[in-house]
C-alpha positions in Angstrom: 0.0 0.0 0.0 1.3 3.3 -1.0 3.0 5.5 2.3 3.5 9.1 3.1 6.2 9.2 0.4 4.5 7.0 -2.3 1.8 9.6 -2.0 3.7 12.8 -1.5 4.9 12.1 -4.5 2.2 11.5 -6.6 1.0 15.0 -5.3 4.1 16.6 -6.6 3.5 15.0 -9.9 0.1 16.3 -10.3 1.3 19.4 -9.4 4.0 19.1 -11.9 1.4 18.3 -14.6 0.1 21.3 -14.0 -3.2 20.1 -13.0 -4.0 23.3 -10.9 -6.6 25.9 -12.8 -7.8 22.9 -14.7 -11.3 22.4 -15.3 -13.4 19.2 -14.5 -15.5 18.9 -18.5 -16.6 15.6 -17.3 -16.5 12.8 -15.7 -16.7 8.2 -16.5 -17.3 6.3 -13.8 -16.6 2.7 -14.9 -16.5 0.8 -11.1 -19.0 2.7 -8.6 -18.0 1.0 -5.5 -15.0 3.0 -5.4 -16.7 5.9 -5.0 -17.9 6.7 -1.6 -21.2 8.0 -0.4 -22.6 9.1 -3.6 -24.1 7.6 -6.1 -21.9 7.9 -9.7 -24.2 10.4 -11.1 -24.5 11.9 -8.1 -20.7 12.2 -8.3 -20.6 13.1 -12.0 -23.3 16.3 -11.5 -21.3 17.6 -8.4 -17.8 17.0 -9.9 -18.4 18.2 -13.5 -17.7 21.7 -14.1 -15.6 22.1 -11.0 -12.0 23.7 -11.3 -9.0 22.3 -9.5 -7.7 24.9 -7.0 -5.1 22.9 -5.1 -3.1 19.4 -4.6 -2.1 18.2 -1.1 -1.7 15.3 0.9 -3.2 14.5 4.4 -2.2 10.9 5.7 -2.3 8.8 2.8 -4.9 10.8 1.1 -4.6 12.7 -2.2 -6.5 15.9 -1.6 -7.5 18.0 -4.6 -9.7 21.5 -3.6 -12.1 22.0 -5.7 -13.9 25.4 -6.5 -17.7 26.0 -4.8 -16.1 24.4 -1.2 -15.9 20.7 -2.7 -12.4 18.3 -1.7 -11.9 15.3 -3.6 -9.8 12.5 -1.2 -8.4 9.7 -3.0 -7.2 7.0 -1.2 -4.5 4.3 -3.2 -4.6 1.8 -1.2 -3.4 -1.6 -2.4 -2.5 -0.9 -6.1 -4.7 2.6 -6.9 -2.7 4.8 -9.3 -3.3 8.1 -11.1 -2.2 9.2 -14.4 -2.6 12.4 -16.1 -2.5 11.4 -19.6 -4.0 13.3 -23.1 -7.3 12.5 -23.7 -8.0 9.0 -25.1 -9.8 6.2 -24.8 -9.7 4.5 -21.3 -7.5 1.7 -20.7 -7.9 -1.9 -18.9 -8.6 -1.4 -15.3 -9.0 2.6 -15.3 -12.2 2.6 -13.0 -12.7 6.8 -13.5 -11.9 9.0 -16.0 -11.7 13.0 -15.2 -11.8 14.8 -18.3 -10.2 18.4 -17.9 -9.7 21.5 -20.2 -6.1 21.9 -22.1 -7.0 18.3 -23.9 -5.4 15.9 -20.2 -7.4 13.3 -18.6 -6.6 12.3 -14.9 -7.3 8.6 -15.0 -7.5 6.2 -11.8 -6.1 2.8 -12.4 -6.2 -0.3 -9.9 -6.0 -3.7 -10.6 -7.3 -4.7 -7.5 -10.2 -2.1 -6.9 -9.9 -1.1 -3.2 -8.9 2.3 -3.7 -11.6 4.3 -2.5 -12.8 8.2 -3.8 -14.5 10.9 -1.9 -15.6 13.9 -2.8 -17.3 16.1 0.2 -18.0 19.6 1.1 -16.6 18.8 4.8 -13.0 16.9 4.5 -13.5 16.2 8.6 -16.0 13.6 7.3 -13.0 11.9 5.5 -10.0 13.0 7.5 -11.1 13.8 10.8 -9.8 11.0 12.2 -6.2 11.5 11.1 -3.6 11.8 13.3 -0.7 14.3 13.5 1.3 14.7 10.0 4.5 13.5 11.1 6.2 15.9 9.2 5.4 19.4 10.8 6.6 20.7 14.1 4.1 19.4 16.0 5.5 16.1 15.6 7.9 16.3 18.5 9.0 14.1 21.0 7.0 15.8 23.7 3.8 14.5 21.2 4.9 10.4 20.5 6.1 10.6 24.4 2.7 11.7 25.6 1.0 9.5 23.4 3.2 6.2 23.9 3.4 6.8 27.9 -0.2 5.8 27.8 -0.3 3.1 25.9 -0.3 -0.4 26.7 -0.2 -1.5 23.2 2.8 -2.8 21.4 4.9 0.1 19.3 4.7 -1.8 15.5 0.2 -1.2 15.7 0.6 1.9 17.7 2.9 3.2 14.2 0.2 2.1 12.2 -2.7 3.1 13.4 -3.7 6.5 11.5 -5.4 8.3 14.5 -1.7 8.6 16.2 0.0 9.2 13.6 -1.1 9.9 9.7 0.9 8.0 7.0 3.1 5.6 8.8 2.8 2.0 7.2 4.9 -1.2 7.4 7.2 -0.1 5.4 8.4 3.0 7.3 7.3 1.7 10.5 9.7 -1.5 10.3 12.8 1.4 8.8 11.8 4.0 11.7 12.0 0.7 14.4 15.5 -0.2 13.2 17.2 2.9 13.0 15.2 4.0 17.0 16.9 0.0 17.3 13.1 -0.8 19.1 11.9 -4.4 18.9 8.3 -3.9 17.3 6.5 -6.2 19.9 8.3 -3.6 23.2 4.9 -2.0 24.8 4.6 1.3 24.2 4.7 2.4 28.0 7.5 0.7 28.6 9.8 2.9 26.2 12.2 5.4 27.5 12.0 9.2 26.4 15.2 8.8 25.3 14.0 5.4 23.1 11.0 7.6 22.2 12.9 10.4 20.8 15.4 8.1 18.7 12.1 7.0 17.0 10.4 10.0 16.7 13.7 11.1 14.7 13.7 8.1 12.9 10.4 8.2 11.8 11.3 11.4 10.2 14.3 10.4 8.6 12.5 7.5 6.9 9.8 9.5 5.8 12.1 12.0 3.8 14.5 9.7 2.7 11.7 8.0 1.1 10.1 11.2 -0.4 13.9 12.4 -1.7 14.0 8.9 -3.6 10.6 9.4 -5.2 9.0 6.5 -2.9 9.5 2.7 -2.2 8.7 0.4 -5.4 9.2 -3.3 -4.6 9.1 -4.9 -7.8 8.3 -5.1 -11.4 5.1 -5.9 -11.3 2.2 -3.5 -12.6 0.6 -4.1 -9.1 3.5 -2.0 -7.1 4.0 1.1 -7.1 5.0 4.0 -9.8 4.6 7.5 -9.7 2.3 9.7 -12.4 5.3 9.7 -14.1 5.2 6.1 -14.3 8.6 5.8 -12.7 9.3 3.5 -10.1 10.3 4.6 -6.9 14.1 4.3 -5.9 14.0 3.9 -1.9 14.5 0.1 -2.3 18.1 0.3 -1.9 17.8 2.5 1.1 16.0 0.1 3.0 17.7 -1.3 6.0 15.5 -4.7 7.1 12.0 -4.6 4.9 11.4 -7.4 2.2 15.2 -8.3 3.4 14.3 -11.5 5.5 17.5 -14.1 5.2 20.0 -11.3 4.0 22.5 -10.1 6.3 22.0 -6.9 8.5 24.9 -3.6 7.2 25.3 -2.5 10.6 26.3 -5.9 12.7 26.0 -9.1 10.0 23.2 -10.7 11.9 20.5 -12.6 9.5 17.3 -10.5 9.3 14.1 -12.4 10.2 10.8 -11.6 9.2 7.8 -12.0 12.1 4.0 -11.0 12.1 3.3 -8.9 14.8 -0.5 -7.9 15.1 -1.0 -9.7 11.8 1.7 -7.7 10.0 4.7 -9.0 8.2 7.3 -7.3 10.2 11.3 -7.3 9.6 13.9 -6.6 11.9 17.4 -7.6 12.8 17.2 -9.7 16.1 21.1 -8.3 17.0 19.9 -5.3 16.7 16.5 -4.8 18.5 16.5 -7.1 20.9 13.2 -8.0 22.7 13.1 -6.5 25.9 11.0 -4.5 28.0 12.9 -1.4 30.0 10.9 0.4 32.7 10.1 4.2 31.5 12.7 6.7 32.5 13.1 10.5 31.8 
């Protein structure tokens, strides 16, 4: 599933297409279920017509502002991708065709179909839930100390659970666990401020290393991920223990081992993060 980089980077695409002052002409919905909460010619009537103010990201979400107070959220999810192409006919598994002014289509493909779109006129409905954005300033250690001091659940959930913090997945949370050198299954209480810190700076350094090398693609495959662009992303050879279960650990030779933990494939070096559960000290 496409991360905080994967989708920061399909945001800077878009907005390298120059998709801003575009203009909705109109809109193909060929897969309604991915829409959410409207009907597709509900969606069509609302979205048609609309111009494209803004591209951000929130979490995992694409957001595109819309003019007349509408946000469209698109959520990836497994193997969602968007394409701004010319206009042409749609191809094999493009579920919704946008078609704008300047003769470009934005085009969402997924092979898989669990990519999910909503387009609302009160984003709390579809992001209220989202945690902090781990990286602005308010993603401090004083924040992830606070929140893990509480918690009696284990760290690897805690870093994927979206109300704590927004974009974090397995990818990034296994990276962000080796470099803090945390053993995912530690309880969150039971981690030091000092541990807490090394993570929270870890989880930052993952997150921008992965958005400097245009996101993590992990195969050939048309499933994984590319970029608008079509590119694949080049974080791959950055990563320290994920998808790297049998090879040997660059920092002390050990064998990484995959796990599950909270039914999660999970990779870690065992050297490295060893299991163990220190009391909580300042």
């Amino acid at each position: 599933m496409p991360e905080l980089p994967e989708v920061q980077t399909v945001c800077n695409d878009l907005i390298k297409n120059k998709i801003i002052g575009r203009k909705i002409l109109s809109a193909i919905v060929f897969w309604p279920r991915i829409i959410d909460g409207l009907k597709p010619k509900e969606f069509i009537h609302l979205i048609e017509g609309r111009k494209i103010l803004g591209v951000q990201r929130r979490g995992k979400y694409i957001h595109l502002l819309l003019d007349k107070g509408l946000h469209l959220f698109i959520h990836l999810r497994m193997t969602g991708k968007v394409n701004i192409t010319p206009t042409e006919k749609p191809q094999a598994h493009e579920h919704i065709v946008l078609n704008l002014d300047k003769n470009r289509c934005l085009k969402y493909h997924d092979t898989r179909k669990f990519g999910r779109w909503n387009l609302t006129d009160d984003p709390n409905t579809v992001i209220g839930h989202l945690g902090v954005e781990p990286l602005t300033e308010q993603f401090d250690t004083e924040y992830l100390y606070a929140k893990t001091s509480k918690s009696k659940k284990i760290i690897k959930p805690f870093l994927l659970d979206q109300t704590n913090i927004a974009g974090v997945g397995n990818i990034y949370a296994d990276e962000a666990l080796f470099l803090a050198k945390i053993h995912p299954k530690t309880m969150c209480c039971k981690l030091s401020k000092t541990k807490i810190e090394a993570l929270q700076n870890a989880i930052k350094f993952v997150l921008q290393q992965g958005i400097r090398n245009l996101g993590t693609t992990l195969g050939t495959g048309k499933t994984n991920f590319y970029s608008v662009a079509r590119k694949s992303g080049e974080n791959k050879e950055r990563l320290n223990v994920f998808r790297r279960d049998g090879e040997n650990c660059y920092e002390c030779n050990h064998t990484i081992k995959k796990l599950v933990v909270a039914q999660r494939g999970t990779h870690i070096c065992p050297n490295c993060q060893k299991k163990q559960n220190p009391l909580p000290t300042q």
